[in-house]
N, C-alpha and C positions, 0 to 999 in steps of 0.2 A: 673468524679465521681469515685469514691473509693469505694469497694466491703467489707463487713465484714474483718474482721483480720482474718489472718492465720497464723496455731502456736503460738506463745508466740507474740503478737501486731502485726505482720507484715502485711501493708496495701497489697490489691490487683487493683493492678489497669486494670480499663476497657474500660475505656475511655482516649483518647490522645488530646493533642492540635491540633494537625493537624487533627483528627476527628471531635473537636467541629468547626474549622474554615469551615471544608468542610458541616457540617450541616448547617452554616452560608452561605455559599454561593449559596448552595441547595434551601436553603429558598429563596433565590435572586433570582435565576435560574428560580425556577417550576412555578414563576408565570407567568413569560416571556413566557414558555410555553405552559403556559396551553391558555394565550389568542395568543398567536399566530396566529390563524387563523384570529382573526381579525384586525391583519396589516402584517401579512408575507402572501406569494402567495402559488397557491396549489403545485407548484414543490417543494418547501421549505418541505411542508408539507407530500408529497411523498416521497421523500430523507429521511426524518426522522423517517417514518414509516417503511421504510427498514433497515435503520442504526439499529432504536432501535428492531427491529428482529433480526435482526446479533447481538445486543448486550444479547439478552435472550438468543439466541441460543447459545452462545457463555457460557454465566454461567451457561446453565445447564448441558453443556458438561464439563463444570470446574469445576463445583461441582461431577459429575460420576467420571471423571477424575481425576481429582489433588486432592480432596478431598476426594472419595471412594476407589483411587485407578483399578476404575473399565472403560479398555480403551477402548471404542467405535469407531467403525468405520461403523455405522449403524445407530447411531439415523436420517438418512434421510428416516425411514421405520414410525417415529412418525411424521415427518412433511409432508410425505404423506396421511400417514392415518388423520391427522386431518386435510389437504386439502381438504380430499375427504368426510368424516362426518358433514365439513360445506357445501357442496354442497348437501349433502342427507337431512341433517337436515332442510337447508335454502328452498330446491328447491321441495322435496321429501313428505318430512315432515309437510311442511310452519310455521317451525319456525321463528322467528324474526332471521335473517343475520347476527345480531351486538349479541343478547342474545345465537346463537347457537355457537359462535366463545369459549368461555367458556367448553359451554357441549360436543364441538370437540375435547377440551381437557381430559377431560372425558372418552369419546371415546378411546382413543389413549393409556389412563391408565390401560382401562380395559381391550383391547386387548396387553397391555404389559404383559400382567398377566402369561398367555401360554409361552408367548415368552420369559422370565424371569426363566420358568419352563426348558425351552430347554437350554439358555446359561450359567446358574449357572452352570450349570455341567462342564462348561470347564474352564480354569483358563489361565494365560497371556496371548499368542497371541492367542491362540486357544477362548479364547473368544471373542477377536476380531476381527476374522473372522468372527465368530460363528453371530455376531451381524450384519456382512453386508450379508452372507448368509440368514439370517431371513429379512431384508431392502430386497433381491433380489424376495425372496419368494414373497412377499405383492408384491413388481411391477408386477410381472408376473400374479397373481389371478387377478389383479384389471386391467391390460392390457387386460385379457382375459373374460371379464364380461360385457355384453351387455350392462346392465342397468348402468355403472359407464361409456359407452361412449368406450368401450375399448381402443384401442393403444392411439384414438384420444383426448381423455378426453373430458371434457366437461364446461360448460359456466355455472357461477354463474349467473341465471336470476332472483333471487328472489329483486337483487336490483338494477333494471332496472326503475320499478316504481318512486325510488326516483330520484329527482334532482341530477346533481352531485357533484355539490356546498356541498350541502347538507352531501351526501355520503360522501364525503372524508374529510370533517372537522369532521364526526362521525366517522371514517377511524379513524384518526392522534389522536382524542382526547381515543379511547378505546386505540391503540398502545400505547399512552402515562400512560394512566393507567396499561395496562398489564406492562410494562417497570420498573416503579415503583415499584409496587407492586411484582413482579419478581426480583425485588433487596433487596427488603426488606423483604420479604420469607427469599431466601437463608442465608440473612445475621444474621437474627431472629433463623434459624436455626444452623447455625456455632456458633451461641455464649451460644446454648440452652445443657442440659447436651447433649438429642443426639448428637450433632455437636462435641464435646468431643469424644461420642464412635465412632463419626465415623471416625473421625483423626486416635484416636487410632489403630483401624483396620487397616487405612490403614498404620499405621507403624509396626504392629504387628498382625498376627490374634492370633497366639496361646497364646500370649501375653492380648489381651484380652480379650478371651476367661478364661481364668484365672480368670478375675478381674470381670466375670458374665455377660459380654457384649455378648447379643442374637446376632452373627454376620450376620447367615442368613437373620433374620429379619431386621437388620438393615440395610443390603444390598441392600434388597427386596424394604423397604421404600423407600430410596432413589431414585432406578431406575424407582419403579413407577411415585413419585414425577414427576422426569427427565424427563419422559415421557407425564406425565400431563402437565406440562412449555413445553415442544416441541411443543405439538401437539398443543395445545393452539397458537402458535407463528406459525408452519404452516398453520393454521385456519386464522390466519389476515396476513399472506402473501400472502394466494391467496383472501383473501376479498380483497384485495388491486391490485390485479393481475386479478381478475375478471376470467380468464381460467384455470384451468387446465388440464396437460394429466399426466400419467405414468412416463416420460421417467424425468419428468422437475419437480413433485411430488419426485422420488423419487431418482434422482440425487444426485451421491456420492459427487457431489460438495457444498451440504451442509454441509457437518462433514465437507470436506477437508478446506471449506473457518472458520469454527470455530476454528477446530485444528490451522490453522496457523494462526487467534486473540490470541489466548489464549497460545500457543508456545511467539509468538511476545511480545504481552503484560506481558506474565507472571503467569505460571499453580501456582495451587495453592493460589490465591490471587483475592479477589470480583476487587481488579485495575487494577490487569491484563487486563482482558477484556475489560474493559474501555480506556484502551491507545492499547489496538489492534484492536479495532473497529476501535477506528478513524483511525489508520497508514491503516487499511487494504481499509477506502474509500479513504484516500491521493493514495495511492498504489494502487487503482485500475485505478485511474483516470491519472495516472501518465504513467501506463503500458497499457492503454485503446486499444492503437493504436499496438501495438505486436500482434495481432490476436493469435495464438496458440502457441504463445512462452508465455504469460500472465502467465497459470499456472506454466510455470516452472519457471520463475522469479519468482514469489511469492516461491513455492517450496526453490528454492537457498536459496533466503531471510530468509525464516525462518530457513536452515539448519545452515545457516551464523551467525545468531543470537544466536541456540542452543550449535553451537559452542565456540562462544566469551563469551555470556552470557548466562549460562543454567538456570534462575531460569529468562530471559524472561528484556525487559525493565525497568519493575517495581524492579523487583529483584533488579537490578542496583542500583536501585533509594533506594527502603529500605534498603541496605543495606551500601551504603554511607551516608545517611543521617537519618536512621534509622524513617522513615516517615511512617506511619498509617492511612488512612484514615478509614480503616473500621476493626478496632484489633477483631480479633474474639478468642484471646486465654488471659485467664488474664495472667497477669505477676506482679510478686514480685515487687512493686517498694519500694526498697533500697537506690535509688537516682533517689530521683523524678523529683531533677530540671534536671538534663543529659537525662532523658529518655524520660519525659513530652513531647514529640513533635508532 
């Protein structure tokens, strides 16, 4: 589909063929999905509940990242804190386990809020210290707090009551939803004018600061967002994990296992993550057996890739065949049958 003219008749296009086929296949996919549970087993359904977590986590690190420009090395401080808000919420609270996984997210937003106050102030790497020094913060407060279980963490009982049949098909079917709808945010958002100013910033601020773009604000949006999807996606990694403690809450091997999907797959791009999730469960299962050599291969791997190919697998791939599944910037089409794809 074709956007208004721009200048004297020129079409905008916003839509690609290789966008409308992958809607098409989508549509094929989600419904294999969504009944899943009743012909695939509950391992199928575990596996997939963790994939599509690594795949949230993974774009909303892509969107701070490659899209805000803004480099984290700390969002393991939101998937702890919304580990630890469904435990209070579920357990504390007696919220419903499956409706607090949502208001975890929540949680996780509003204490970005402080946190947000503290890292703006520093700019490249200093913010991304600044971001795992505040991740270090929150483990140590919640290591040292009686009632969150301290060093030892503590056990999601509030869905103990349910079967587990039960559970984990409500498990795999909310995962599947948040997944989703986690894809279609970001990507509703990149093609929105915000999604515009915020590209822009990240190629320019004083640039667009010119052109009236509130940069702080629109900074701020973002990372909240960022943090709402995290914490949210921490919240249904330990529903699905049933324990948590500190050390496994708020373990830097969350960002590090994201950065190297979204390296692999390709920053800046909603497909990136998508072909870095998978490579990174082939690659884990592959490296299973290396006990503490695992992260350094992965490590290589991705320095290996940023080397040969900087703009990640997908890059590769758009840029030889010039392929879209998810165009979030319009473009001039001049010659619609060459670019159509």
């Amino acid at each position: 589909m074709s956007g208004p003219a721009v200048g004297a008749g020129v079409p905008v296009e916003r839509t690609t063929r290789a966008s409308r086929a992958g809607l098409v296949v989508a549509a094929l996919v989600l419904p294999g999905l969504v009944t899943l549970p009743q012909w695939g087993d509950p391992s199928t359904m575990r596996l997939l509940v963790e994939f599509i977590a690594l795949l949230v986590l993974a774009q909303m690190w892509n969107l701070l990242a490659g899209y805000a420009g803004l480099v984290s090395i700390g969002q393991q401080a939101y998937v702890g804190l919304g580990g630890y808000a469904l435990v209070v919420l579920a357990d504390d609270l007696g919220v419903n386990p499956f409706a607090a996984v949502p208001l975890a997210g929540l949680v996780a937003a509003v204490l970005a809020l402080p946190t947000a106050a503290l890292v703006f102030r520093f700019q490249g790497g200093y913010f991304a210290v600044g971001t795992w020094a505040i991740a270090e913060v929150y483990r140590l407060l919640i290591a040292n707090t009686t009632g969150l279980g301290r060093g030892s963490g503590r056990t999601l009982k509030a869905v103990f009551p349910l079967a587990r049949e039960s559970r984990e098909i409500t498990t795999y079917l909310l995962a599947l939803a948040i997944g989703v709808a986690g894809l279609a945010a970001v990507y509703a958002f990149l093609r929105s004018r915000g999604g515009l100013g915020l590209m822009a910033i990240r190629d320019s601020e004083p640039g667009s600061e010119a052109l009236g773009i509130d940069v702080f604000r629109t900074k701020l949006g973002v990372y909240l967002g960022v943090a709402f999807g995290t914490g949210t996606t921490g919240a249904l990694l330990y529903l699905n994990l049933l324990r948590i403690s500190p050390d496994a809450a708020f373990s830097i091997n969350w960002t590090a296992y994201t950065i190297f999907i979204v390296v692999i797959g390709g920053i800046g791009s909603l497909e990136g993550p998508l072909i870095g999730t998978a490579l990174f469960f082939v690659t884990r299962e592959l490296l299973a057996d290396f006990g503490a050599w695992y992260m350094i291969l992965l490590g290589a791997l991705a320095v290996g890739v940023m080397l040969v190919y900087p703009r990640g697998l997908w890059g590769l791939v758009a840029d030889r065949w010039d392929v879209r599944f998810f165009p979030v910037q319009r473009r001039v089409a001049l010659d619609r049958p060459a670019r159509d794809r």
